[in-house]
Jmol script that loads the backbone (N, CA, C; Angstrom):
load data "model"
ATOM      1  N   UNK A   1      26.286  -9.882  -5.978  1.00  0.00           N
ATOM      2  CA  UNK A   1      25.641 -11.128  -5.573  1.00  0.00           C
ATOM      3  C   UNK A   1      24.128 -10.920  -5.636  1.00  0.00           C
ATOM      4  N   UNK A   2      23.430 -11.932  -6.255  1.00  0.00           N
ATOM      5  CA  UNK A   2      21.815 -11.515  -6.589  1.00  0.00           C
ATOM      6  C   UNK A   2      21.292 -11.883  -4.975  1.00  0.00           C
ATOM      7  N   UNK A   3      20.446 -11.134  -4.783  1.00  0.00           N
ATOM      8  CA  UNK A   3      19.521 -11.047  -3.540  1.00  0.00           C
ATOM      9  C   UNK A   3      19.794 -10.709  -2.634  1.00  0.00           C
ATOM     10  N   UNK A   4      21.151 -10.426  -2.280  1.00  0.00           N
ATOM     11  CA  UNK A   4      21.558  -9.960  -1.269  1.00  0.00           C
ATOM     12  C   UNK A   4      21.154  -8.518  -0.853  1.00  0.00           C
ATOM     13  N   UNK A   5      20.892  -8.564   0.450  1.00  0.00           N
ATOM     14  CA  UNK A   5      19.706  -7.503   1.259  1.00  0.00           C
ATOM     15  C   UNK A   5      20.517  -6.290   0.999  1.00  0.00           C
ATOM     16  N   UNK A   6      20.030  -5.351   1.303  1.00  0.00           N
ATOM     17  CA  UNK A   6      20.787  -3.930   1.206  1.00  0.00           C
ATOM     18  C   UNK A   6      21.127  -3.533   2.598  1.00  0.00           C
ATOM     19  N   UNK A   7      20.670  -4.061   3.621  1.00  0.00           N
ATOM     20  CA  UNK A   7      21.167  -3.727   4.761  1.00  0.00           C
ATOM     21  C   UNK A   7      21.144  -5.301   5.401  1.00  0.00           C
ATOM     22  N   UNK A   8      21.805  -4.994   6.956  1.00  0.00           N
ATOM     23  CA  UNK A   8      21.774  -6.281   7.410  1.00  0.00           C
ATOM     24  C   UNK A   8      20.009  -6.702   8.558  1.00  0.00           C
ATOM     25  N   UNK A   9      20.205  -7.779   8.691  1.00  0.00           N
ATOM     26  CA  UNK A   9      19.098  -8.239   9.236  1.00  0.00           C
ATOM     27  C   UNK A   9      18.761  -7.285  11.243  1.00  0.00           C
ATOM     28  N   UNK A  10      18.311  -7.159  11.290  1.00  0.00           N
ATOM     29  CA  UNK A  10      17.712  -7.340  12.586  1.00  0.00           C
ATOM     30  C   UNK A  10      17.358  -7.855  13.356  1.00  0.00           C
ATOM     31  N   UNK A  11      17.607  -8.320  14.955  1.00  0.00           N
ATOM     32  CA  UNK A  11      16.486  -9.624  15.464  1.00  0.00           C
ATOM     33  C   UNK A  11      15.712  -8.677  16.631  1.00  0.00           C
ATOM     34  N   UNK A  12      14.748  -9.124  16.858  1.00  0.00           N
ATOM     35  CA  UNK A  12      13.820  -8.055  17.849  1.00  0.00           C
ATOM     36  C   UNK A  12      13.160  -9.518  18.692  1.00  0.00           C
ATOM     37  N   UNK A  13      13.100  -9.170  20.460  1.00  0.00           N
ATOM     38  CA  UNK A  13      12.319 -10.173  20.386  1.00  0.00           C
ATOM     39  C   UNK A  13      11.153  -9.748  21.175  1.00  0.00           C
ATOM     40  N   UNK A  14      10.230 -10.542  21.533  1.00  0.00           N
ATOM     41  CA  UNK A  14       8.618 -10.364  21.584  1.00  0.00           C
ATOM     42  C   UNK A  14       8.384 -12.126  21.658  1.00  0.00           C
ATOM     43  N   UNK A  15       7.094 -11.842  22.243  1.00  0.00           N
ATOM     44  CA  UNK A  15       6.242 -12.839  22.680  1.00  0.00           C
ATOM     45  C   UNK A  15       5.701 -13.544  21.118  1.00  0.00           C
ATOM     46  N   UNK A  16       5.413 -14.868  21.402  1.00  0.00           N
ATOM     47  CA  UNK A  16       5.337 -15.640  20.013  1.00  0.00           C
ATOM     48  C   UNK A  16       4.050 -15.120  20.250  1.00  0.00           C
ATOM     49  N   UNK A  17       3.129 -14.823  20.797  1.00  0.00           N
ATOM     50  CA  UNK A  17       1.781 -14.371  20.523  1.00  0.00           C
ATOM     51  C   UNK A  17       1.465 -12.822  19.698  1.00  0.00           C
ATOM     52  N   UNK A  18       2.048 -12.193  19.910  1.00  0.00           N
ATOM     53  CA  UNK A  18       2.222 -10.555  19.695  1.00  0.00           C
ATOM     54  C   UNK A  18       2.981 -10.873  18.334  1.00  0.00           C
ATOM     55  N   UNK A  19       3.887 -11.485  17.780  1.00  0.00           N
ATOM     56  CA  UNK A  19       4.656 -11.472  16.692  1.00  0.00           C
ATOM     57  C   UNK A  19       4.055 -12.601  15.701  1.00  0.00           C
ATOM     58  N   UNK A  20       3.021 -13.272  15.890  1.00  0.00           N
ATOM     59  CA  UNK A  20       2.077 -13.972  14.853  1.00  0.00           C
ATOM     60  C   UNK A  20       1.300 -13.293  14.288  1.00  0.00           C
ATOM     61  N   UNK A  21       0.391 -12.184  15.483  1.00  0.00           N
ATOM     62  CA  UNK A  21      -0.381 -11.395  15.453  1.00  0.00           C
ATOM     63  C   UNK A  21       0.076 -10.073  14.179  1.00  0.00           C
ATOM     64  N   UNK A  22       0.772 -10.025  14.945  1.00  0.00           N
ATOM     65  CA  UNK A  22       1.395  -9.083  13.968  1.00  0.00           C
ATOM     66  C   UNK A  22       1.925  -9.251  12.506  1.00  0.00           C
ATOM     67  N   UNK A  23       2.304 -10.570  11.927  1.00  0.00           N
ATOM     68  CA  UNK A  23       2.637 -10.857  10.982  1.00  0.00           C
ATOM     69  C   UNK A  23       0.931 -11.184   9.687  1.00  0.00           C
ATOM     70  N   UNK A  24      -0.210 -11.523  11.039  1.00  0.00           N
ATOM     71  CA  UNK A  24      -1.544 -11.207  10.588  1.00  0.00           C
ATOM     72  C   UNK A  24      -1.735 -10.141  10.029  1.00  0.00           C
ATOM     73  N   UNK A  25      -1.687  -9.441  10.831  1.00  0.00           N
ATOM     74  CA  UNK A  25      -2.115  -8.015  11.002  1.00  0.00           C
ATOM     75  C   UNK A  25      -1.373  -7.387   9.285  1.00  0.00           C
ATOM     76  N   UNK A  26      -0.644  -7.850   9.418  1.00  0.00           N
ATOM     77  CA  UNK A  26       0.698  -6.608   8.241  1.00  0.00           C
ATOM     78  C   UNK A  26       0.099  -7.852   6.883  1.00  0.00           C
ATOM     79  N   UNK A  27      -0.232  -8.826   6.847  1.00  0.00           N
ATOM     80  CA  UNK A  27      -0.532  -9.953   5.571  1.00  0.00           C
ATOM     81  C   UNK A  27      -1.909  -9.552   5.643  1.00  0.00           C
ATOM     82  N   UNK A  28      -2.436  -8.780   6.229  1.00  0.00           N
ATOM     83  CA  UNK A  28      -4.296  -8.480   5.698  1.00  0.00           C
ATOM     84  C   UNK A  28      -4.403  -7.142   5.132  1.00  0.00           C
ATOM     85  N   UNK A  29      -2.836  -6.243   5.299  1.00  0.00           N
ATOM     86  CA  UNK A  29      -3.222  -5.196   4.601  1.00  0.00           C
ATOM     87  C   UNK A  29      -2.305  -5.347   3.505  1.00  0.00           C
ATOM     88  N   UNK A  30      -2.019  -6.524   2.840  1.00  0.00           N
ATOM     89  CA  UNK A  30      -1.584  -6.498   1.401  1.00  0.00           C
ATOM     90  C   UNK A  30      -0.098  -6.546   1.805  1.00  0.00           C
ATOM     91  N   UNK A  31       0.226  -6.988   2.747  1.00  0.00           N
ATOM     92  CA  UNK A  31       1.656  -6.109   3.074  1.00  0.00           C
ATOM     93  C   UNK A  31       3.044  -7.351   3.552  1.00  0.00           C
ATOM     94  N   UNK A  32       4.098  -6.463   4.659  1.00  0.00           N
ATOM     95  CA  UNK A  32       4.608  -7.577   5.358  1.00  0.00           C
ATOM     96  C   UNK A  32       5.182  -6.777   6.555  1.00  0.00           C
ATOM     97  N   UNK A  33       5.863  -7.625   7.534  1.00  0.00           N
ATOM     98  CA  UNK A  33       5.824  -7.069   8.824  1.00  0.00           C
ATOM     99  C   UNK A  33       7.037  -6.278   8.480  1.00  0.00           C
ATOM    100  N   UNK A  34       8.522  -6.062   7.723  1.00  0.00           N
ATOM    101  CA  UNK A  34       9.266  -5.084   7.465  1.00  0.00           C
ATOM    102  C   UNK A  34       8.775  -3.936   6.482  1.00  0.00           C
ATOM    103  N   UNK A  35       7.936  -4.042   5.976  1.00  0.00           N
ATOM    104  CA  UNK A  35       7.486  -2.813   5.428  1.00  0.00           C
ATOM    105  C   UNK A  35       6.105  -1.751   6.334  1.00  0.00           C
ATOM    106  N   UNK A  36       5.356  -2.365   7.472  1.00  0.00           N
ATOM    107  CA  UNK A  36       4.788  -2.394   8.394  1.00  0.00           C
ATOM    108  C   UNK A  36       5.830  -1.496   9.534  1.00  0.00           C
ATOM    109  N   UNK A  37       6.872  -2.378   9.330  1.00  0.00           N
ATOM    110  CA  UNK A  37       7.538  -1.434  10.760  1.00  0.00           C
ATOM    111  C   UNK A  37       8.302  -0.164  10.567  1.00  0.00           C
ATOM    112  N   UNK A  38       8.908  -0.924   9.211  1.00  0.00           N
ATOM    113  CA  UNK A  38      10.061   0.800   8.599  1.00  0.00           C
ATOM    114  C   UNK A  38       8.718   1.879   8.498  1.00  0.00           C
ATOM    115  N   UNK A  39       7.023   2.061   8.457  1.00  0.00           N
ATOM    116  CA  UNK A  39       6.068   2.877   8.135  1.00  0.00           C
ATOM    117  C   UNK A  39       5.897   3.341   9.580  1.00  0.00           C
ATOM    118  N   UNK A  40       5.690   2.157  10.728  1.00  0.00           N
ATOM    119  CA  UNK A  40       6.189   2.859  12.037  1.00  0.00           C
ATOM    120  C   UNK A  40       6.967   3.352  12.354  1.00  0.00           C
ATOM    121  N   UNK A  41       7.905   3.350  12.254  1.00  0.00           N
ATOM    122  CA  UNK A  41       9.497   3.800  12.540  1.00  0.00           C
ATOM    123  C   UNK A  41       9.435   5.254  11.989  1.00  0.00           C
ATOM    124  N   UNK A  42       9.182   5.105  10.580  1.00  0.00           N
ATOM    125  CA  UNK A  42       9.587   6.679   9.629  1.00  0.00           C
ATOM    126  C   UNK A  42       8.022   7.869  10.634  1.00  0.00           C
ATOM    127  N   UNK A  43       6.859   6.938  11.185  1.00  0.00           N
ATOM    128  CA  UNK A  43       6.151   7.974  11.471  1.00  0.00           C
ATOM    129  C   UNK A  43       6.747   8.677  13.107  1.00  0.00           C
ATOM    130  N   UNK A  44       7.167   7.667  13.395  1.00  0.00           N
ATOM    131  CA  UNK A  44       7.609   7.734  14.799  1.00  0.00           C
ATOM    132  C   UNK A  44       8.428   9.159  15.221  1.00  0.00           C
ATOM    133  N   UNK A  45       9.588   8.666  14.058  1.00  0.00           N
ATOM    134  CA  UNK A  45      10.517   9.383  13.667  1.00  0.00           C
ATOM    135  C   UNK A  45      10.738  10.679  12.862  1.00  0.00           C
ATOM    136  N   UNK A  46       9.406  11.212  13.118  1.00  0.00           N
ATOM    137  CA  UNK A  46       8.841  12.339  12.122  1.00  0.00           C
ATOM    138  C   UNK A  46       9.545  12.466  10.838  1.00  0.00           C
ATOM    139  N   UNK A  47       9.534  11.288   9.654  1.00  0.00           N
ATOM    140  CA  UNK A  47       9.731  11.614   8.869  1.00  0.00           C
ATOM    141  C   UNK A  47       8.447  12.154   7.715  1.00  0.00           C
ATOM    142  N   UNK A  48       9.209  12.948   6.767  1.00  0.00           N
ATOM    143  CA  UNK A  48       8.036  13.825   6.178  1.00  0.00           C
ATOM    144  C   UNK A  48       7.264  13.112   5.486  1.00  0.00           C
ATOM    145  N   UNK A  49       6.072  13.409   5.758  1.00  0.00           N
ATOM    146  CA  UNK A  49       4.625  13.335   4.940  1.00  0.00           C
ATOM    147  C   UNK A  49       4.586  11.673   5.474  1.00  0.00           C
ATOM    148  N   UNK A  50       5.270  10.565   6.867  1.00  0.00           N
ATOM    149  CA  UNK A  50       4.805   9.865   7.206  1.00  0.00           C
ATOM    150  C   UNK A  50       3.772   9.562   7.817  1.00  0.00           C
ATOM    151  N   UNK A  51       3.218   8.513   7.805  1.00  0.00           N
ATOM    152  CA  UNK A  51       1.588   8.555   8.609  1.00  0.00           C
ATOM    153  C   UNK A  51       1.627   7.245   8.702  1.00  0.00           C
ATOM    154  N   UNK A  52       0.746   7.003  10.089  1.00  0.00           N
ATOM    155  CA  UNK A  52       0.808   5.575  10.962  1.00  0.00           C
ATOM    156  C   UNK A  52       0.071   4.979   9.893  1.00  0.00           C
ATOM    157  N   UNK A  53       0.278   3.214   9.931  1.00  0.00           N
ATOM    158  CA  UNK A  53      -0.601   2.357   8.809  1.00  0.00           C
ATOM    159  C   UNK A  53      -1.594   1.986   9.710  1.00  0.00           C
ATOM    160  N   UNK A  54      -2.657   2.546   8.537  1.00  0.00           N
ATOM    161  CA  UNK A  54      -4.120   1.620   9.430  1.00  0.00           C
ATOM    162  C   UNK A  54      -3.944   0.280   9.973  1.00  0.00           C
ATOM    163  N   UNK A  55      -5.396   0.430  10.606  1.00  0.00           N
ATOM    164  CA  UNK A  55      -5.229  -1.040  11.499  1.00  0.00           C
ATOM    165  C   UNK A  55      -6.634  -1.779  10.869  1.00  0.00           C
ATOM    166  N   UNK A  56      -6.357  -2.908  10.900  1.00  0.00           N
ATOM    167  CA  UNK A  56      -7.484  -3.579  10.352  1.00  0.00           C
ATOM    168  C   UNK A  56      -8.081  -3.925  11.073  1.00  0.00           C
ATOM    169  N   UNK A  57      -9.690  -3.522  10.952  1.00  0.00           N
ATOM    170  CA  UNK A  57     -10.620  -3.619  11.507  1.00  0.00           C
ATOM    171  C   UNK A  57     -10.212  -5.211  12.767  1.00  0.00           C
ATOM    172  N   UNK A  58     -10.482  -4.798  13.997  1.00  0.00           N
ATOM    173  CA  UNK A  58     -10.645  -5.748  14.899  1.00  0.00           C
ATOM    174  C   UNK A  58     -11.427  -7.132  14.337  1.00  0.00           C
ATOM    175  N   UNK A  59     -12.733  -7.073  14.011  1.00  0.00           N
ATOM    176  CA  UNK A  59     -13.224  -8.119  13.553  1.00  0.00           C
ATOM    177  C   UNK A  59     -12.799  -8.811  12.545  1.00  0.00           C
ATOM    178  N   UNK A  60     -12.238  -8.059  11.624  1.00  0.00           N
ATOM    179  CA  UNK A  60     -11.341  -8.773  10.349  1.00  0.00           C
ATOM    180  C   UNK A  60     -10.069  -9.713  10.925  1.00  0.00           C
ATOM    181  N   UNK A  61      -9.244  -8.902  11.864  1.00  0.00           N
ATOM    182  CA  UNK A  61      -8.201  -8.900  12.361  1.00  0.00           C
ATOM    183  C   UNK A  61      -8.369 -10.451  13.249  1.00  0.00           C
ATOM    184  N   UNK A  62      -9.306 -10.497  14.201  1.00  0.00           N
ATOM    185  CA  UNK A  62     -10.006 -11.604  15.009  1.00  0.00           C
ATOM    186  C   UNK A  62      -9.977 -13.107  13.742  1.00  0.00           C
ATOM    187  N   UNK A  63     -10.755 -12.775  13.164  1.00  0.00           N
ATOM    188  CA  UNK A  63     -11.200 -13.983  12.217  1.00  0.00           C
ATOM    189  C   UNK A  63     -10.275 -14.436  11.221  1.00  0.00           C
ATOM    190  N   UNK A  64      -8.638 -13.619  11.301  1.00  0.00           N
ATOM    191  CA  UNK A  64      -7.678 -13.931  10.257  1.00  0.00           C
ATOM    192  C   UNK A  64      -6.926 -14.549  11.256  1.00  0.00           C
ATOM    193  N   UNK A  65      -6.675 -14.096  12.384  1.00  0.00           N
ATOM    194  CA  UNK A  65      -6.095 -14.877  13.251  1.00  0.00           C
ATOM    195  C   UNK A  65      -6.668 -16.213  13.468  1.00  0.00           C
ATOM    196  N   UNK A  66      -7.939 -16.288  13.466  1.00  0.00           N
ATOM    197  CA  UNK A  66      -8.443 -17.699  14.462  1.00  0.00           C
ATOM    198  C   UNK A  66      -8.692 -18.715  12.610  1.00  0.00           C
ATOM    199  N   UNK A  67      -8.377 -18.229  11.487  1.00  0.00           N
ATOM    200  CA  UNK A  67      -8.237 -18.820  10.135  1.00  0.00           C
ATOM    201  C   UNK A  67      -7.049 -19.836  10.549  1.00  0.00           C
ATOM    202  N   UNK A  68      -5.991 -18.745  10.567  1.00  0.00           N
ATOM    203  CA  UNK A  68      -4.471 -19.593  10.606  1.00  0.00           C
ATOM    204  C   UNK A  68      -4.569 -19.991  11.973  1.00  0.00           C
ATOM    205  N   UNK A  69      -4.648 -19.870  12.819  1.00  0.00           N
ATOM    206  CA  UNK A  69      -4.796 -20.827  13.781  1.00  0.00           C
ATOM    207  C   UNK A  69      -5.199 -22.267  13.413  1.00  0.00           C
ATOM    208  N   UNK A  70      -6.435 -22.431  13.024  1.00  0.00           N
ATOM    209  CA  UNK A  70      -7.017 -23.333  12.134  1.00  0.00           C
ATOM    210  C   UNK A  70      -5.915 -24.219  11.481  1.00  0.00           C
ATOM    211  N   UNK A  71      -5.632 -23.195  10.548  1.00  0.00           N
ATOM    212  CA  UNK A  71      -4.564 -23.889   9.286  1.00  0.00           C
ATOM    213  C   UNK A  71      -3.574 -24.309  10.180  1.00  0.00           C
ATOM    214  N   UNK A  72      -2.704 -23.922  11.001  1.00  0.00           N
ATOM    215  CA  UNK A  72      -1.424 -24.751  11.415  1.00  0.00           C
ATOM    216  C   UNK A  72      -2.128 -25.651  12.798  1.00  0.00           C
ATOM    217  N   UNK A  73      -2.925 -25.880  13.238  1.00  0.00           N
ATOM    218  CA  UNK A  73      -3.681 -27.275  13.916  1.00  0.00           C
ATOM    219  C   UNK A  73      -3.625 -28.087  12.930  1.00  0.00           C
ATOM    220  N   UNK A  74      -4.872 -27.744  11.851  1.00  0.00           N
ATOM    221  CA  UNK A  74      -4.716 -28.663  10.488  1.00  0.00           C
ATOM    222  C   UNK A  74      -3.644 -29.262  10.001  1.00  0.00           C
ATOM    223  N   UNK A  75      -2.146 -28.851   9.848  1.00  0.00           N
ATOM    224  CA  UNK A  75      -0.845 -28.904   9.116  1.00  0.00           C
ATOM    225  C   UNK A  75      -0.433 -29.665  10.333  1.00  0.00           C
ATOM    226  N   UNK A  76      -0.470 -29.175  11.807  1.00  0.00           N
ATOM    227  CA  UNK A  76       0.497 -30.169  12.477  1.00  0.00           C
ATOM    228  C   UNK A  76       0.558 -31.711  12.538  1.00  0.00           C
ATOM    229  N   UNK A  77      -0.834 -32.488  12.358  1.00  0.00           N
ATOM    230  CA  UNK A  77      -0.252 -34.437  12.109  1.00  0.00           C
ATOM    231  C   UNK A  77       0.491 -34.350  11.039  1.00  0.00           C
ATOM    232  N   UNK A  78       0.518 -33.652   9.946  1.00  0.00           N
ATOM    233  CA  UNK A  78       1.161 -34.424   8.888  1.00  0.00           C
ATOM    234  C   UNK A  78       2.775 -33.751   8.920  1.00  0.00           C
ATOM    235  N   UNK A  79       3.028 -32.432   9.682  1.00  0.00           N
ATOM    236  CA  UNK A  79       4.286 -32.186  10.031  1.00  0.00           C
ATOM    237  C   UNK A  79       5.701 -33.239   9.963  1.00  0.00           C
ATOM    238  N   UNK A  80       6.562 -33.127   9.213  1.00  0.00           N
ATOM    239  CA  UNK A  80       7.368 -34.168   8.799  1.00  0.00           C
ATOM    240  C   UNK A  80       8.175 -34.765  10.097  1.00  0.00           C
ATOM    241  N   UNK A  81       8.680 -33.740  11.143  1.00  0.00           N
ATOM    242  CA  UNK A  81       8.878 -34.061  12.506  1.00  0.00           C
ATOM    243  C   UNK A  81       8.007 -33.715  13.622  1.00  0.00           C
ATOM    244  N   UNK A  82       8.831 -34.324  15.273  1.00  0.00           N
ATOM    245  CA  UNK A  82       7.968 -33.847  16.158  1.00  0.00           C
ATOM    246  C   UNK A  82       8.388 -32.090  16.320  1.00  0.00           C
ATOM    247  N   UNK A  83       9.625 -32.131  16.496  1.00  0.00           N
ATOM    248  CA  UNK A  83      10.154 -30.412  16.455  1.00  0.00           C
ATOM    249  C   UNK A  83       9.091 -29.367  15.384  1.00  0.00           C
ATOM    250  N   UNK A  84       8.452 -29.855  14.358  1.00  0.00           N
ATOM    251  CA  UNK A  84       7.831 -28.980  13.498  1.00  0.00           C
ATOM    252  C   UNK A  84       6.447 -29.189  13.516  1.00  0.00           C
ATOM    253  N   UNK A  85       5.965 -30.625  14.320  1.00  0.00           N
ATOM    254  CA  UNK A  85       4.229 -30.315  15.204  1.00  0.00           C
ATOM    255  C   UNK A  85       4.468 -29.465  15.923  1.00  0.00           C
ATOM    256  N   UNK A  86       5.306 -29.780  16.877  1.00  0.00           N
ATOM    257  CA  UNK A  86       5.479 -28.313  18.184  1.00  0.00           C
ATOM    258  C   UNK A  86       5.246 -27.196  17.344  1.00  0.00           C
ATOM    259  N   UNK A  87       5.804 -26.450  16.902  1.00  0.00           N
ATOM    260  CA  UNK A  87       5.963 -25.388  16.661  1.00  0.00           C
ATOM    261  C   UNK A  87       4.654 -24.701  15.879  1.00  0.00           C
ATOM    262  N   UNK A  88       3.637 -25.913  14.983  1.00  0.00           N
ATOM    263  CA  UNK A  88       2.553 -25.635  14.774  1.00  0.00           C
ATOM    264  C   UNK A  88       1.300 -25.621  15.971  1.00  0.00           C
ATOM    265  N   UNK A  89       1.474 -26.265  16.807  1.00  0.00           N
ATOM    266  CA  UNK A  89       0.574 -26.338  18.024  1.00  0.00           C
ATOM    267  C   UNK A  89       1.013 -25.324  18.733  1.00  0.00           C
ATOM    268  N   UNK A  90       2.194 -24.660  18.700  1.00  0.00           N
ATOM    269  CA  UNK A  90       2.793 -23.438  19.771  1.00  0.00           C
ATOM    270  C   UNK A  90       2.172 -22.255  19.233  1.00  0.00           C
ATOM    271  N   UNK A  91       2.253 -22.526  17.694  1.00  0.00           N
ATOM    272  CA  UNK A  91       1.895 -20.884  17.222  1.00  0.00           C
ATOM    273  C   UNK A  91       0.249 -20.835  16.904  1.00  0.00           C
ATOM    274  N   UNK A  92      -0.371 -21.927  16.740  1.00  0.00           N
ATOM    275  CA  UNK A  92      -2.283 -22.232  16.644  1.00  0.00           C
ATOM    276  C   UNK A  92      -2.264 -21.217  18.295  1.00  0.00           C
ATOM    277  N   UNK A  93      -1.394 -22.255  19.049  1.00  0.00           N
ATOM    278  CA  UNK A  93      -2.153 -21.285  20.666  1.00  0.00           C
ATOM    279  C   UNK A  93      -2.077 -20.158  20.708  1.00  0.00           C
ATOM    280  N   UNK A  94      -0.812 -19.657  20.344  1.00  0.00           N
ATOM    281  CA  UNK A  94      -0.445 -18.640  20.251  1.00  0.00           C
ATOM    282  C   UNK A  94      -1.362 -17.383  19.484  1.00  0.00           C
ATOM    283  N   UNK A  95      -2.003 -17.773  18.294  1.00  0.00           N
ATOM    284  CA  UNK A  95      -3.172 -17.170  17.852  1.00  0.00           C
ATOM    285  C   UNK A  95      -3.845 -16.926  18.382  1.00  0.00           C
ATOM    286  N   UNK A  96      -4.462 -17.683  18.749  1.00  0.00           N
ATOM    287  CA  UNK A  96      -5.617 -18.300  19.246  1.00  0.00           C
ATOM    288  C   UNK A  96      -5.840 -17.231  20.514  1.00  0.00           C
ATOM    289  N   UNK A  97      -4.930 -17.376  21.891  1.00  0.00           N
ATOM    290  CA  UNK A  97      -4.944 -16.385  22.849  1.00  0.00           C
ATOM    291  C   UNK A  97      -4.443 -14.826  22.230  1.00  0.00           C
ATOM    292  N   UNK A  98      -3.556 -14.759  21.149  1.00  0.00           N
ATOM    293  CA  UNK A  98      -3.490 -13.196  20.976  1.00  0.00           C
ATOM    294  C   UNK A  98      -5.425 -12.686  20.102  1.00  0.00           C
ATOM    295  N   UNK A  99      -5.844 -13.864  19.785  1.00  0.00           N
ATOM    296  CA  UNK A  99      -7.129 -13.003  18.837  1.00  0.00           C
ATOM    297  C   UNK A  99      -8.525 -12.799  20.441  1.00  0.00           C
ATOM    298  N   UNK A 100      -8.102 -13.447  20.624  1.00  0.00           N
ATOM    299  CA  UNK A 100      -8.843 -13.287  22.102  1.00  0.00           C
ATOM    300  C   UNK A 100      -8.631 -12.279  23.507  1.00  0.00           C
ATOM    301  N   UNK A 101      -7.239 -11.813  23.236  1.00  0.00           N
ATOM    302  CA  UNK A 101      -6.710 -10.703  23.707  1.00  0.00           C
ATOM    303  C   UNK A 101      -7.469  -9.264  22.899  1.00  0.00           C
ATOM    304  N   UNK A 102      -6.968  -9.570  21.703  1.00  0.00           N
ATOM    305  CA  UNK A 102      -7.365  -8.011  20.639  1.00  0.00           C
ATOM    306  C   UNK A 102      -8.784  -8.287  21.010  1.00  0.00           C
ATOM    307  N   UNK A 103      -9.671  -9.340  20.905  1.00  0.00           N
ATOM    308  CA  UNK A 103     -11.214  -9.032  21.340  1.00  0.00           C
ATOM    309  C   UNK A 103     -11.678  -8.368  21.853  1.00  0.00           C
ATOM    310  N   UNK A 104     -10.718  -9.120  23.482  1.00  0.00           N
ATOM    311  CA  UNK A 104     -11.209  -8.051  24.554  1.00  0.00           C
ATOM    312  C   UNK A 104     -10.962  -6.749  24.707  1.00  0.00           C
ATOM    313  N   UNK A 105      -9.860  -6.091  24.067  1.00  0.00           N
ATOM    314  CA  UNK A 105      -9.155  -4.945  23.774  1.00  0.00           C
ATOM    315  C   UNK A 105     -10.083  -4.061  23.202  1.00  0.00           C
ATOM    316  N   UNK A 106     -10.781  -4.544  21.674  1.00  0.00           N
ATOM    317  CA  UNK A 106     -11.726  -4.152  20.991  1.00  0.00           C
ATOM    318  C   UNK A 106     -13.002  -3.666  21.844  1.00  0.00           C
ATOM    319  N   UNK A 107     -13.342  -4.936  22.333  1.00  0.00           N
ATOM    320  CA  UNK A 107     -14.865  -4.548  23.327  1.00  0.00           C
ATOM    321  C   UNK A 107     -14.585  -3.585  23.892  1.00  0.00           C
ATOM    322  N   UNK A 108     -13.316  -3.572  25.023  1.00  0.00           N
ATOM    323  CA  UNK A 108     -13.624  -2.519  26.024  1.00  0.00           C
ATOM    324  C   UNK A 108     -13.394  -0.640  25.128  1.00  0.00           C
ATOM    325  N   UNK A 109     -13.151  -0.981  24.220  1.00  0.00           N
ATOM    326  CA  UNK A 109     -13.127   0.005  23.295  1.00  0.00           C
ATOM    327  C   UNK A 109     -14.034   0.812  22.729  1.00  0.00           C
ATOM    328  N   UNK A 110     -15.101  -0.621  22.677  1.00  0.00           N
ATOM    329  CA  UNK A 110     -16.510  -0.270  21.772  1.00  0.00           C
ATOM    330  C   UNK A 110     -16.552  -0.531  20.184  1.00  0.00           C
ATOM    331  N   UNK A 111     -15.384  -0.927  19.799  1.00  0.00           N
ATOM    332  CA  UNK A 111     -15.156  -1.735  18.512  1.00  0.00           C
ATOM    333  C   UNK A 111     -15.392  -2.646  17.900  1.00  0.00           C
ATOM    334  N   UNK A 112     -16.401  -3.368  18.976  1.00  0.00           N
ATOM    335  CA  UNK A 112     -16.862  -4.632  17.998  1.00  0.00           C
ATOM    336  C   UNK A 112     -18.641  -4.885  18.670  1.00  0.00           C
ATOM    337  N   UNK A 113     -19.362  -5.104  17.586  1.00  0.00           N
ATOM    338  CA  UNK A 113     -20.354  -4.976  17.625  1.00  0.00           C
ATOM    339  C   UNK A 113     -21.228  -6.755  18.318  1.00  0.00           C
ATOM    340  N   UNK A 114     -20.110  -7.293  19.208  1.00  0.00           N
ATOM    341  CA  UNK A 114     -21.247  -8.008  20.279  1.00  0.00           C
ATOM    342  C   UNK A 114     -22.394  -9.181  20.293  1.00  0.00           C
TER     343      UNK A 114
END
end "model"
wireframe off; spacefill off
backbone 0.3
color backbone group
């Protein structure tokens, strides 16, 4: 059967803020959030010659979040239902407070230049 996955799916759950973020985070380094996690996992898991995936710069990271934030505010009037505005106004907030979280995270760090 064409496309069919090689293994079965997974569900993990997490806060809609932390799992937007994260789907940021893994789409700014060229990437996606299952190839992102199997790279955590294999380092975790001392597999050989694994190594944690960089993190993208906080400030990059900040301003890709508060982009798509942007974009799904923008997208929600013309949303074909009300069930699919929600879900664009849930996940804009949802940005929105996780890029403002990593901020403050950053500052108290000394990672972002202020």
């Amino acid at each position: 059967m064409p496309n069919q996955p090689k293994y079965p799916g997974r569900h993990l759950r997490m806060d809609p803020q932390r799992w937007e973020a994260f789907g940021i985070h893994s789409a700014a380094r060229a990437g996606d959030r299952t190839k992102e996690l199997i790279q955590i996992l294999d380092w975790l898991l001392y597999a050989p010659d694994a190594q944690p995936p960089e993190r993208v710069p906080p400030a990059v990271l900040i301003a890709h979040m508060r982009e798509a934030a942007a974009a799904a505010e923008e997208e929600a009037p013309t949303a074909p239902d009300e069930r699919r505005r929600a879900a664009l106004v849930e996940k804009a907030a949802a940005l929105r407070e996780m890029a403002e979280v990593v901020r403050e995270r950053a500052a108290a760090a000394g990672l972002l230049d202020d």
